[in-house]
C-alpha positions as CSV (number, residue, x, y, z in Angstrom):
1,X,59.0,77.7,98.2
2,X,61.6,79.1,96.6
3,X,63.3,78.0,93.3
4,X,67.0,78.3,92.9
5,X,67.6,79.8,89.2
6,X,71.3,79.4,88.0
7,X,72.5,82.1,85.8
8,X,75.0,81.3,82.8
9,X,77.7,84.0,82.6
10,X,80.4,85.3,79.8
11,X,83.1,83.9,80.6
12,X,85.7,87.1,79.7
13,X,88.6,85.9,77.7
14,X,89.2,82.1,78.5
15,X,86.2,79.3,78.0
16,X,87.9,77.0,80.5
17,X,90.3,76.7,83.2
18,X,92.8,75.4,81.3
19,X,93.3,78.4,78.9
20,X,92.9,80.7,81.9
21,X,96.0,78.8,83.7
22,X,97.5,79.1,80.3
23,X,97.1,82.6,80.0
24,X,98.0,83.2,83.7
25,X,101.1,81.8,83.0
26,X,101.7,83.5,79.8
27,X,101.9,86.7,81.9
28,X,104.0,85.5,84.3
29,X,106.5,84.3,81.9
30,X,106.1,88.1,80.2
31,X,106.7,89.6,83.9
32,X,109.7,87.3,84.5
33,X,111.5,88.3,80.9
34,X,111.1,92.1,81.5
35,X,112.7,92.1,85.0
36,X,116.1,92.9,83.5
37,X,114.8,95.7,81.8
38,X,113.1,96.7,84.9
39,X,116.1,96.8,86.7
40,X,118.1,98.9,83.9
41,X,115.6,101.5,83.2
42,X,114.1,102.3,86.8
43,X,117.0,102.1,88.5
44,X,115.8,100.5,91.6
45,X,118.0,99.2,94.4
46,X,116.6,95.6,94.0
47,X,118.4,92.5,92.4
48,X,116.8,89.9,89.9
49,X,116.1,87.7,92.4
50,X,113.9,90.0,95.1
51,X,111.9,91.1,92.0
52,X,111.2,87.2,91.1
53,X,111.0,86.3,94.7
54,X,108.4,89.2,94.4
55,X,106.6,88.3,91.2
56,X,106.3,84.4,92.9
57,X,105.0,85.8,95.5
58,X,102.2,87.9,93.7
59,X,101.0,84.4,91.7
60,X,101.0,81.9,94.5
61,X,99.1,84.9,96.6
62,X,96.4,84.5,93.8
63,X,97.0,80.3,93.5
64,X,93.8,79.0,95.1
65,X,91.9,81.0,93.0
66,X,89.5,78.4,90.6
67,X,86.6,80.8,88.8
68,X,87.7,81.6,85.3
69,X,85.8,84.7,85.2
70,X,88.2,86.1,88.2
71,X,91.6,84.7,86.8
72,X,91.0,86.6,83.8
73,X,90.3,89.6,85.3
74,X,93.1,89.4,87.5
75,X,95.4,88.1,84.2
76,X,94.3,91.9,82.5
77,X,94.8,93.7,85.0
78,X,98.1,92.5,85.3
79,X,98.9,93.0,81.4
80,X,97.6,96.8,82.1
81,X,100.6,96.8,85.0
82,X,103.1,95.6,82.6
83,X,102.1,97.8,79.6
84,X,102.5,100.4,82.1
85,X,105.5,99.5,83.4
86,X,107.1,98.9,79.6
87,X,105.7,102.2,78.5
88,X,107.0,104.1,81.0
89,X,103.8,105.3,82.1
90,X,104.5,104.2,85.8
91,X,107.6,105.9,87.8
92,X,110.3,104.2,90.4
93,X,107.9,105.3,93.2
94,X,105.5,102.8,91.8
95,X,107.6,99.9,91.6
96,X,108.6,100.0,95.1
97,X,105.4,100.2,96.2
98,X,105.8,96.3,95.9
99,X,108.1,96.3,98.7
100,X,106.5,98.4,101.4
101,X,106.0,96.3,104.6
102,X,102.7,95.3,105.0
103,X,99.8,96.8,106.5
104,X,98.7,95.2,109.8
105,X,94.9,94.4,109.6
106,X,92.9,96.7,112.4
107,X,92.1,95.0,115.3
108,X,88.3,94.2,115.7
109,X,88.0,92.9,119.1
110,X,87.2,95.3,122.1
111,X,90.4,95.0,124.0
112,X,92.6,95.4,120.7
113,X,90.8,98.7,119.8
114,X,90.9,99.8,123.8
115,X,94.8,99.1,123.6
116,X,95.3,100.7,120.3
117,X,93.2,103.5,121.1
118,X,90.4,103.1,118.8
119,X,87.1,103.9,119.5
């Protein structure tokens, strides 16, 4: 027979959901304040609103997303982006990386791989 065993984890930063939405949004209101300053110091050939329209986009990619432990890891990792971003540390190339087109997802299915002459 065998026993299910629960394990109790750390939670990372936040103890519930609600201080992980908070902080969630906390970041996003950070993002959306530094865009100007984005745009003046970076120089790239975006306007306010594709670089909201992109920041949106980022969050609601990440919406349906309910463990704590995941939203806080995603919430620092997206502090690190912006400290890097303030300090300088990343250049214009790594901005528009945001805007690339996206990657279309291999095909897995025999005849996709025959017609896209994968093995």
């Amino acid at each position: 027979m065998c026993s299910k065993a629960t394990r109790a984890v750390r939670p990372l930063m936040s103890s519930d959901f609600c201080e992980a939405r908070r902080r969630a949004l906390g970041l996003y209101r950070a993002i959306y304040r530094y865009i100007p300053y984005i745009l003046k110091y970076f120089d790239i050939p975006k306007t306010e609103d594709d670089c909201r329209w992109k920041l949106r986009e980022y969050f609601y990619r990440h919406a349906c997303i309910t463990d704590v432990r995941i939203i806080d890891l995603l919430v620092i990792k997206g502090y690190i982006e912006l400290k890097e971003i303030t300090h300088q540390w990343q250049q214009k190339g790594h901005l528009m990386r945001h805007w690339n087109p996206s990657i279309e997802k291999k095909p897995c299915d025999f005849l996709g791989k025959f017609l896209a002459g994968m093995d």
